[in-house]
Structure formats: C-alpha cells, structure tokens
N, CA, C and O atoms as a MOPAC input file, in Angstrom:
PM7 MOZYME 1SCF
protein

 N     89.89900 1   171.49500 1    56.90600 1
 C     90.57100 1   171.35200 1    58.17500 1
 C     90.25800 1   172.59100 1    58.99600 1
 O     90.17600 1   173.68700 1    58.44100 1
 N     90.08700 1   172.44900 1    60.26700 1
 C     89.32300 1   173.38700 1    60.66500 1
 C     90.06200 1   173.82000 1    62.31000 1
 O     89.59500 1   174.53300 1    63.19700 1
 N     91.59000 1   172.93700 1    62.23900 1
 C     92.34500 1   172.86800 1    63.39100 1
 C     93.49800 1   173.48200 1    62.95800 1
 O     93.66100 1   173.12100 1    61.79300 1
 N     94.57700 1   174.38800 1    63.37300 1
 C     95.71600 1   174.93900 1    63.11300 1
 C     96.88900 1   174.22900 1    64.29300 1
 O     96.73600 1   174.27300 1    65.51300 1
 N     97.86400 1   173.69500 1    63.69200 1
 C     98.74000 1   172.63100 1    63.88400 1
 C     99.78000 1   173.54500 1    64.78800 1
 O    100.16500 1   174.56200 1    64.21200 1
 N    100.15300 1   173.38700 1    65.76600 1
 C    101.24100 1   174.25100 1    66.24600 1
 C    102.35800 1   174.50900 1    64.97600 1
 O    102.61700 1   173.69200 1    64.09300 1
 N    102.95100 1   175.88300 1    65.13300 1
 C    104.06700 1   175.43100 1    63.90700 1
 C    105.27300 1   175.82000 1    64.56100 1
 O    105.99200 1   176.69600 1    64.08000 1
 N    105.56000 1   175.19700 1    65.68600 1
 C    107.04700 1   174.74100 1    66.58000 1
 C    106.90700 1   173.71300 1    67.16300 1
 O    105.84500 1   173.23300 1    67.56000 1
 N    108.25300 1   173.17100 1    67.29300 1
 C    108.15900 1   171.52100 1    68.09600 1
 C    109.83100 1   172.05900 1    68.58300 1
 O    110.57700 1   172.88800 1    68.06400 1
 N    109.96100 1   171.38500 1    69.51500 1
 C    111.19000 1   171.55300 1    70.41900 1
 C    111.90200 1   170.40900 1    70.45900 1
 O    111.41100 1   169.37400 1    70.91000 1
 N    113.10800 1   170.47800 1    69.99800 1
 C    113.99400 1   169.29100 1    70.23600 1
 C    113.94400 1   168.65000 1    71.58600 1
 O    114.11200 1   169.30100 1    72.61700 1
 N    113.70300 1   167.33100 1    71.56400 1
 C    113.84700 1   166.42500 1    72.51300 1
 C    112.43600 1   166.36100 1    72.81600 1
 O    112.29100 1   165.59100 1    73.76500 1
 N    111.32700 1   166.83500 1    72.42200 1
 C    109.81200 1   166.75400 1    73.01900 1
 C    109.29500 1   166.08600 1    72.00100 1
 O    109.72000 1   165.82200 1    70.87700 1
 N    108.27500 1   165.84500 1    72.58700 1
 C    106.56300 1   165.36200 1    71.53100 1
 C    105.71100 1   166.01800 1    71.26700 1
 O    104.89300 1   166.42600 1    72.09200 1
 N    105.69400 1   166.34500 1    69.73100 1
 C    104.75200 1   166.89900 1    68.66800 1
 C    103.90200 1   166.52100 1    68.82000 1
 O    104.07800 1   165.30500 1    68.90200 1
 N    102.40300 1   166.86600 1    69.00000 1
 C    101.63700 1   166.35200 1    69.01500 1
 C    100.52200 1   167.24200 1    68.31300 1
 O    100.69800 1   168.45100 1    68.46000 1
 N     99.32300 1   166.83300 1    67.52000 1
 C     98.22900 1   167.46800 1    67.63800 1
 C     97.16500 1   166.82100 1    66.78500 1
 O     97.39200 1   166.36300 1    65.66500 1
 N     95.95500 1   166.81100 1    67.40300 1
 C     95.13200 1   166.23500 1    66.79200 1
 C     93.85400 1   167.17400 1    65.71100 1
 O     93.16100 1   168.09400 1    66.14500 1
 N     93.81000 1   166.66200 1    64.32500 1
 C     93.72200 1   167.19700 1    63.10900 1
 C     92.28000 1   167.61700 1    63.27300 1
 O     91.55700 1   166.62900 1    63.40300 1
 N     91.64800 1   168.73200 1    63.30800 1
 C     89.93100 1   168.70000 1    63.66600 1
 C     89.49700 1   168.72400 1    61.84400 1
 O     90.02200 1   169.64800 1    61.22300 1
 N     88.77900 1   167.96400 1    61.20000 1
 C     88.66100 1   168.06600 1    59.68100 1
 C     86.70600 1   167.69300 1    59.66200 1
 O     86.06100 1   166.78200 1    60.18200 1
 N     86.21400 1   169.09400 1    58.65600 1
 C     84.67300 1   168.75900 1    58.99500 1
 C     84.37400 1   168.52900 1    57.30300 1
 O     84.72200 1   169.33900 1    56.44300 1
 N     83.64600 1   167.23100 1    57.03400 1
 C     83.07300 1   166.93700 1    56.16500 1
 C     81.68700 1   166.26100 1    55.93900 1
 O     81.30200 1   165.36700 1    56.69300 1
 N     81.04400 1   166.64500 1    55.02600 1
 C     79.25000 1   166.84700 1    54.59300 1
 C     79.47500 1   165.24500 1    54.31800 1
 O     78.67500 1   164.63400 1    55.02600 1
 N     80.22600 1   164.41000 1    53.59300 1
 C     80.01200 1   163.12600 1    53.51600 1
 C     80.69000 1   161.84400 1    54.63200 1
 O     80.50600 1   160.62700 1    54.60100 1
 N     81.35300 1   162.51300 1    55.38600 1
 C     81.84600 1   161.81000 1    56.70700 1
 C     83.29300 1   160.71900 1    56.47400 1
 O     84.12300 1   160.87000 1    55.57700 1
 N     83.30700 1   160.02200 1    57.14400 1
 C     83.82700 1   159.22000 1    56.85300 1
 C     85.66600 1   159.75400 1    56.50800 1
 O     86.35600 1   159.10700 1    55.72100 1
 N     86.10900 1   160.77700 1    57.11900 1
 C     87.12500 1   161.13400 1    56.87100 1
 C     89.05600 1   160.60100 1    57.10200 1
 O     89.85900 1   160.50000 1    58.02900 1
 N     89.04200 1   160.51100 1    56.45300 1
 C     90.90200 1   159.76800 1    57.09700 1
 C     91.95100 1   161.03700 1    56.57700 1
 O     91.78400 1   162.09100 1    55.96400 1
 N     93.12000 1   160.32000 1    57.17900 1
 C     94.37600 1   161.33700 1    57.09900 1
 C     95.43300 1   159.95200 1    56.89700 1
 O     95.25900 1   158.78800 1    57.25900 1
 N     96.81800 1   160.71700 1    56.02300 1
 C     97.52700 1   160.10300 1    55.81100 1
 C     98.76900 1   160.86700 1    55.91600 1
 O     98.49500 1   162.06600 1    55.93800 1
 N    100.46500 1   160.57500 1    56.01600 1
 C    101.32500 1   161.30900 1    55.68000 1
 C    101.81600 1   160.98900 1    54.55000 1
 O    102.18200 1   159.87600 1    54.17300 1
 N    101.82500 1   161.99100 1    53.99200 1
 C    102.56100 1   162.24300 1    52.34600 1
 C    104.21100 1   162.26500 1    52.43700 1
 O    105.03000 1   161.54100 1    51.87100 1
 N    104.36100 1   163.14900 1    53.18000 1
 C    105.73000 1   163.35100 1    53.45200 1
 C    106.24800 1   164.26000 1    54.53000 1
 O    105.76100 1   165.38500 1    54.64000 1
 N    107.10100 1   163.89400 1    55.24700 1
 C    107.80800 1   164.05500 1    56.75200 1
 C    108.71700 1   163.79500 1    57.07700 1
 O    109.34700 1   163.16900 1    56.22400 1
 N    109.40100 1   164.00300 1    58.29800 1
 C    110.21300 1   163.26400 1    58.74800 1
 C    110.52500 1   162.41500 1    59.32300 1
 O    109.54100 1   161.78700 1    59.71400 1
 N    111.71700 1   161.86900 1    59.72000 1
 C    111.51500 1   160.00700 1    60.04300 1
 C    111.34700 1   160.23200 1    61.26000 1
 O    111.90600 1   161.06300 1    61.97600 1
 N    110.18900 1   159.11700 1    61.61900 1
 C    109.64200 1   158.99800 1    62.67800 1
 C    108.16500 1   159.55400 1    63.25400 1
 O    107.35700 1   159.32600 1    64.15400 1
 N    108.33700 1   160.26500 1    62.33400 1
 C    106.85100 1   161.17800 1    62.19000 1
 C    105.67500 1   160.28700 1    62.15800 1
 O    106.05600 1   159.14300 1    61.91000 1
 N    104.04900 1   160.37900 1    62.35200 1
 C    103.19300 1   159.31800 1    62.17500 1
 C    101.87100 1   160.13400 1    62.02300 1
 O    101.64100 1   160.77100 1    63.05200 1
 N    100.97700 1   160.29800 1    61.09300 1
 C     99.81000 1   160.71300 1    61.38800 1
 C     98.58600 1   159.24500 1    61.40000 1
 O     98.34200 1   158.39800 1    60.54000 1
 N     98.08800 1   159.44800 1    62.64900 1
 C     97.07400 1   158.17500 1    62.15600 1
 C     95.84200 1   158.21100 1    61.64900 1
 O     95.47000 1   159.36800 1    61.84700 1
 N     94.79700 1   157.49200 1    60.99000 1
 C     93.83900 1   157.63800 1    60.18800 1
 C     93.00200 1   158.76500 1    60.42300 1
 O     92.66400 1   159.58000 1    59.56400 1
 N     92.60400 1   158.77600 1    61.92800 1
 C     91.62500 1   159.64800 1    62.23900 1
 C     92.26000 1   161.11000 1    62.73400 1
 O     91.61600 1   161.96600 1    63.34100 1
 N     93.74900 1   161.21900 1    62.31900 1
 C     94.28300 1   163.07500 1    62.55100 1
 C     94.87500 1   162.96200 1    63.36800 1
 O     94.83600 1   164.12900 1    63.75700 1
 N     95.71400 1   162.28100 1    64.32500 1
 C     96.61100 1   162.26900 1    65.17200 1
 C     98.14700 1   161.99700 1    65.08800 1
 O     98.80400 1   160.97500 1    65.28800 1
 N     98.41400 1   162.98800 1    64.80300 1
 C    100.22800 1   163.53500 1    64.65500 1
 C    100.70100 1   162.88600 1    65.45400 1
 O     99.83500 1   162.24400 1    66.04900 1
 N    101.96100 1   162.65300 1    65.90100 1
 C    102.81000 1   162.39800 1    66.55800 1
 C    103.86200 1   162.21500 1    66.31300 1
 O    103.97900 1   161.44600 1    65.35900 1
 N    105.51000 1   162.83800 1    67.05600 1
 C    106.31200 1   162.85400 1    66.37200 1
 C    107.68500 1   162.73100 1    67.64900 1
 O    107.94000 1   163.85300 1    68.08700 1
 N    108.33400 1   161.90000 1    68.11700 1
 C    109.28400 1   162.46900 1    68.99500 1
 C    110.75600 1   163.06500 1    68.27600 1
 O    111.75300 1   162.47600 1    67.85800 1
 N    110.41900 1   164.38200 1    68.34100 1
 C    112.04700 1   165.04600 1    67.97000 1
 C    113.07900 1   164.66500 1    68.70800 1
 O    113.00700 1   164.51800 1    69.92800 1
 N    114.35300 1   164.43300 1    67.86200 1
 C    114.98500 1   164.23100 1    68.38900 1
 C    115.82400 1   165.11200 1    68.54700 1
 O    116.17200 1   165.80400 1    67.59100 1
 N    116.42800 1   165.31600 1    70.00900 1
 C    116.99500 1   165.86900 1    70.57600 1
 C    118.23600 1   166.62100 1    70.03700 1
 O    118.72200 1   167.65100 1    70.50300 1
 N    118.62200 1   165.96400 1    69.04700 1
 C    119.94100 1   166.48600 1    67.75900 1
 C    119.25400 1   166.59000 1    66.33900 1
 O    119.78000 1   166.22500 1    65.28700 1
 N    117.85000 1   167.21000 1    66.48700 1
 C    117.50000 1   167.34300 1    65.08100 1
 C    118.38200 1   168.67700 1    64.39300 1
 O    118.38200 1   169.80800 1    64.87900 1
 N    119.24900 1   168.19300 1    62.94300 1
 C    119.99900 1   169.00000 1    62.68300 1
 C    119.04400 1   170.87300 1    61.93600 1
 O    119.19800 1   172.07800 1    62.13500 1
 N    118.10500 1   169.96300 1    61.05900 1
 C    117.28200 1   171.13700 1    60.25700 1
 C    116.58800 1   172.15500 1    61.10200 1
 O    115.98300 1   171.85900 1    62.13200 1
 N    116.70800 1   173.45000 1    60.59300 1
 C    116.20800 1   174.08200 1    61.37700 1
 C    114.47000 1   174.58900 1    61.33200 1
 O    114.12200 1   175.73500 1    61.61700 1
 N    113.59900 1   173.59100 1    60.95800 1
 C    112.57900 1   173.56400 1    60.26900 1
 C    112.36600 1   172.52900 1    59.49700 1
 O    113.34600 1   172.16100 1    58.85000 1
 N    111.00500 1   171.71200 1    59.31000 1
 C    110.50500 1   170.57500 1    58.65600 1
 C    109.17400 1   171.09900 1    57.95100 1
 O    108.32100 1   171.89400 1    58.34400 1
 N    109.27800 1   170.50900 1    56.99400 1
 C    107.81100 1   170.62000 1    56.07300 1
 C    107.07300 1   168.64000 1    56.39400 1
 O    107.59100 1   167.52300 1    56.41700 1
 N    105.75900 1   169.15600 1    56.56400 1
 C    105.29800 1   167.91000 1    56.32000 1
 C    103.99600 1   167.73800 1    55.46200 1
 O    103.38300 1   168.80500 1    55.48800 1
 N    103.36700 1   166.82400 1    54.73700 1
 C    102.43100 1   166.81800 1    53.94700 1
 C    101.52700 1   165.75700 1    54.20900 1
 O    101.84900 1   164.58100 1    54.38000 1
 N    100.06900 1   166.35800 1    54.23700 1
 C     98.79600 1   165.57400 1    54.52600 1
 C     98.51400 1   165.43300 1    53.12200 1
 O     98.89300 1   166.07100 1    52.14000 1
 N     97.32100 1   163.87000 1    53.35400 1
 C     96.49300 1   163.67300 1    52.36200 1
 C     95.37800 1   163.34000 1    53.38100 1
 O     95.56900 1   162.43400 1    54.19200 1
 N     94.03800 1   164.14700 1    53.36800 1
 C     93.16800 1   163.98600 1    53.77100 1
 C     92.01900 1   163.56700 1    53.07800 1
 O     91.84900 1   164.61200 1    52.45000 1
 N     90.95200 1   162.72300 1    52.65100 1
 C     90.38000 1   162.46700 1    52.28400 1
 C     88.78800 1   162.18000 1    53.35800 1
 O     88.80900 1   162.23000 1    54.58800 1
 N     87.36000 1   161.85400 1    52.41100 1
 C     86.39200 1   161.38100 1    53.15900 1
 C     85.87700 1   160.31600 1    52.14500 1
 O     86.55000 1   159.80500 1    51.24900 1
 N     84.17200 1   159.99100 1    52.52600 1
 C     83.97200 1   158.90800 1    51.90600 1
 C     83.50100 1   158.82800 1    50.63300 1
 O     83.24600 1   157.82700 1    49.96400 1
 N     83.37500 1   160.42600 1    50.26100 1
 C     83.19200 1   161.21500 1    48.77000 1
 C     84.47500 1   159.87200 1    47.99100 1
 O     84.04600 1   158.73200 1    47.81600 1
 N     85.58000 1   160.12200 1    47.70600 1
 C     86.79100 1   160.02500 1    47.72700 1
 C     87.09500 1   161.26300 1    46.96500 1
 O     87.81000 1   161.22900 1    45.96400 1
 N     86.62400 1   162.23000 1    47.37100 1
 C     87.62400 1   163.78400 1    47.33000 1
 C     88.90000 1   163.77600 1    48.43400 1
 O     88.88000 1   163.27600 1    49.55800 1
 N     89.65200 1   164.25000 1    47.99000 1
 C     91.00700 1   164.38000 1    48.47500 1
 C     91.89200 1   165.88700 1    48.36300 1
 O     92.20400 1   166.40000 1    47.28800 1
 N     92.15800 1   166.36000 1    49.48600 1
 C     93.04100 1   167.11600 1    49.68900 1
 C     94.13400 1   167.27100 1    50.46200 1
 O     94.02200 1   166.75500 1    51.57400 1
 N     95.38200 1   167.93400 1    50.18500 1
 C     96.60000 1   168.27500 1    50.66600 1
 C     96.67700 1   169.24800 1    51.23200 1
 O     96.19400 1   170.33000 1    50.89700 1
 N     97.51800 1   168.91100 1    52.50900 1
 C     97.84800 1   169.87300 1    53.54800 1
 C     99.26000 1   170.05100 1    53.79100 1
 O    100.01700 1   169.15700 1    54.17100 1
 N     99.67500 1   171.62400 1    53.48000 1
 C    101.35100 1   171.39500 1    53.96600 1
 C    101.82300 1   171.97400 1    55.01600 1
 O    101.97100 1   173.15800 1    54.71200 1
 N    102.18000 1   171.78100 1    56.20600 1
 C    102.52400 1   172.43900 1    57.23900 1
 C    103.89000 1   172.16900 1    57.48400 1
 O    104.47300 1   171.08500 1    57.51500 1
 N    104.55400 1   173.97500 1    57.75100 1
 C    105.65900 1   174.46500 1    57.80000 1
 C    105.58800 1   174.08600 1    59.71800 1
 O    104.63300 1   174.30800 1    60.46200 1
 N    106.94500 1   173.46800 1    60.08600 1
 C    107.03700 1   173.26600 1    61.42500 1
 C    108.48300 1   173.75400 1    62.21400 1
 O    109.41100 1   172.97000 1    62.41000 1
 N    108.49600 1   174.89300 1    62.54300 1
 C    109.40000 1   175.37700 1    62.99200 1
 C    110.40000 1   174.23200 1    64.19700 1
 O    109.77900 1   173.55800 1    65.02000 1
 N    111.96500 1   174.17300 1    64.11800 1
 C    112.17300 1   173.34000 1    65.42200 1
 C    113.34400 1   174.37200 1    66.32800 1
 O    114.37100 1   174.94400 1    65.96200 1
 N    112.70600 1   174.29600 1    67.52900 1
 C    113.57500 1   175.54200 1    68.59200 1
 C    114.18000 1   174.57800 1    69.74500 1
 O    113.68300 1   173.46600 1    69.92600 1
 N    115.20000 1   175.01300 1    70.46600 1
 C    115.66800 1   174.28100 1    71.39100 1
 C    115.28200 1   173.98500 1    72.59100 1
 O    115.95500 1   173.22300 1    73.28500 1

C-alpha cells in the first residue's frame, strides 16, 4: 500500500479515501475485515464511511484484506482518530 489513510474523521462528515496499492501481478482487490457499522471499502480501495454525528468512541480501528491475482494476501490496520 503505497497511500496513507487520513487518521481523523469528524463526526457528522464523510471519510473518505481512496487506497493507492502497487502490485507486480495486478489484479488487486480490497476488502473490510473489520469496522464500523456503516463503514464500506469497495473492491478497488475506496473507503467510505458517514460518521455519525453522535459517534460515542473516541477512535475506531479498522481492518483491510488486500489481496492480487498472485492470491497473496495482506492485512492492513488503521487506527482512525474521531474529533468533533
């Protein structure tokens, strides 16, 4: 992965960021492992998340599974700060 994910999201806004990931056999996808509800990464690295406005935690962990057409696979965990 070759993109660094903001690590704050603001209650009541949209998370957003798209995953830059470089691989020798191509063919790369993304998945979420684990997040929070509502959260979405789609195949090709695109986060998206609307916080909600009363998110109680003060901070979320979320977890990638990135893979290509090898089927090598790796995990990504990003710490996501949430501010008001």
């Amino acid at each position: 992965m070759t993109s660094s994910p903001p690590r704050t999201a603001r209650k009541g806004a949209t998370y957003t960021h798209r995953l830059v990931v470089k691989s020798k056999q191509g063919g790369v996808k993304c998945r979420m492992e684990a997040g929070p509800a509502g959260m979405k990464v789609s195949p090709e690295g695109r986060i998206n998340w609307e916080v909600p406005a009363d998110y109680a935690n003060p901070d979320v962990d979320i977890i990638l599974a990135i893979s290509d057409q090898s089927g090598q696979e790796l995990f990504q965990t990003i710490k996501i700060v949430i501010t008001k």
